[in-house]
N, C-alpha and C positions, 0 to 999 in steps of 0.2 A: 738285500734288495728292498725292503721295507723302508731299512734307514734312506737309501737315497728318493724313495718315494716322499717319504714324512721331509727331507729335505728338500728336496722339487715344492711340494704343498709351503712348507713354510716360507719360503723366497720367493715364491708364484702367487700366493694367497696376497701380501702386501700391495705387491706390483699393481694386482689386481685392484685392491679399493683406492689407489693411490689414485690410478689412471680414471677411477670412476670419480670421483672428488673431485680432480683437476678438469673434466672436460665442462666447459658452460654448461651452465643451467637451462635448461626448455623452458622457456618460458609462453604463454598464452595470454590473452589480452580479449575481456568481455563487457562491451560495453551494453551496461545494466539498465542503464536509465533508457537505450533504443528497444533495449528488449521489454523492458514494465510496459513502456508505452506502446508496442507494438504487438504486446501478449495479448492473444482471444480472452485467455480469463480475465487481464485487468481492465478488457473493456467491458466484456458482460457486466463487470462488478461495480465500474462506470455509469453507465446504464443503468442499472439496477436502482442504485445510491441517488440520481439525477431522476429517475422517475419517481423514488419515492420521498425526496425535495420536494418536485413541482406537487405531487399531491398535497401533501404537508401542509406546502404555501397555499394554495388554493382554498385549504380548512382554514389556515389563520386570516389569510384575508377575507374569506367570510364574515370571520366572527370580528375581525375591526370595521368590516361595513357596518355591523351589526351595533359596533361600539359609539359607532359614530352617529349612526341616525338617534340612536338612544340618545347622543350626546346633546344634535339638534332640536329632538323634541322635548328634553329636557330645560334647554335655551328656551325655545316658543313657551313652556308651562312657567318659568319661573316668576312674571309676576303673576300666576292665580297662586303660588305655593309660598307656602312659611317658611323666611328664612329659615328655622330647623330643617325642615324636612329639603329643601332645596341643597342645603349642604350636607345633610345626612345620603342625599340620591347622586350629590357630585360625587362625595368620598366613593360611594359603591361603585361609580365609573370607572373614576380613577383606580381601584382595588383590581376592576377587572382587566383595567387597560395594562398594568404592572403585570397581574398573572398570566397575560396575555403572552407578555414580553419574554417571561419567565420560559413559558412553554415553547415559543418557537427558540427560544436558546438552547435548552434541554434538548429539544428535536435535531437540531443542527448538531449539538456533540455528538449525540445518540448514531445522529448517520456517520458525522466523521470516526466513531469509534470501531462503527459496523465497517467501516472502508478501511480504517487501519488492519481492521483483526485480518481481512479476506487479502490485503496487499503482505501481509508478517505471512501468511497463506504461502503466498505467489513469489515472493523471495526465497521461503521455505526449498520447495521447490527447486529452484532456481540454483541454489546452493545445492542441492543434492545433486544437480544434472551438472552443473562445474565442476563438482568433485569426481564424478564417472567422467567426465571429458577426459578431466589433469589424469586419471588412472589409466585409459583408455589409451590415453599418447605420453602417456611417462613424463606427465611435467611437471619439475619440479615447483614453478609458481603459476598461478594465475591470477593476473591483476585486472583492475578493474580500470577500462578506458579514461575517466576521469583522472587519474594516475598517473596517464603515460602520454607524452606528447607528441609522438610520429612512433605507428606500428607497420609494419611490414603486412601485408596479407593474407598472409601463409600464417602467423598470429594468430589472429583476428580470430576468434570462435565465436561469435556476436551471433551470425548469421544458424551457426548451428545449434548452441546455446537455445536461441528464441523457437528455432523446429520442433526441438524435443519436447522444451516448452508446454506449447505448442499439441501435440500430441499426450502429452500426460496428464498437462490441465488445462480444459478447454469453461471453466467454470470453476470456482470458488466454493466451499462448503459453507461457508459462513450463513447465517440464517438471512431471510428475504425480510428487509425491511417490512413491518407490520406499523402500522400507524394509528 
């Protein structure tokens, strides 16, 4: 009795992963780039990155009004001043107008870096909710709409992909821009 069971098992068990191999692949289909753009957290973080821009700007355009009127009334002094000191008070213009430069360049990485770290965030995410999707429905791949040139509907996890989204980050951890 046993041998015909261990027999049954051994000729049944093959059949078995054969038929599972041979039947397509499930496949799903998430388009990434409608969900980033349309995710609560990657716009708060948006926002966030874009206000603390126009501040930024606001501070450096200050200090070049600043650079500039120095620069004028330096122009109006230069015939009561010595040549030395006339070129000694350009070069310092010119020092501050370069570190000027420096700083709002520094500023702009500074934010794109803080916007990379909070979007590595928000894909984070994003990959973890595709991977419960593909678990959730048994599918063997999920690609990424950029990929694939005509999806079917029933596919498509775009729409719930972005919900979950959605629901689990509605904001970024990343630190708030400090200027």
């Amino acid at each position: 009795m046993h041998l015909v069971a261990a027999l049954v098992l051994a000729i049944a068990l093959p059949a078995v992963a054969q038929a599972q191999s041979s039947r397509a692949p499930l496949v799903g289909v998430i388009d990434i780039q409608a969900v980033l753009r349309e995710s609560v957290a990657v716009k708060a973080l948006a926002q966030r990155i874009e206000a603390a821009r126009q501040t930024a700007q606001q501070a450096l355009v200050s200090r070049e009004d600043s650079l500039r009127a120095a620069d004028l009334d330096l122009a109006q002094r230069r015939p009561q001043l010595a040549e030395e000191d006339y070129t000694r008070e350009r070069g310092d213009l010119e020092a501050e107008g370069i570190a000027l430069q420096r700083e709002m360049q520094a500023e702009r990485r500074r934010l794109d870096q803080l916007f990379n770290q909070g979007m590595a965030e928000v894909q984070q995410v994003l990959l973890a909710i595709s991977q419960e999707i593909a678990l959730e429905r048994e599918l063997d791949l999920v690609l990424a709409k950029t990929t694939v040139i005509i999806v079917k509907p029933e596919f498509d996890l775009t729409e719930e992909a972005l919900k979950r989204l959605n629901t689990r980050l509605t904001d970024v951890s990343s630190p708030v821009p400090a200027n």
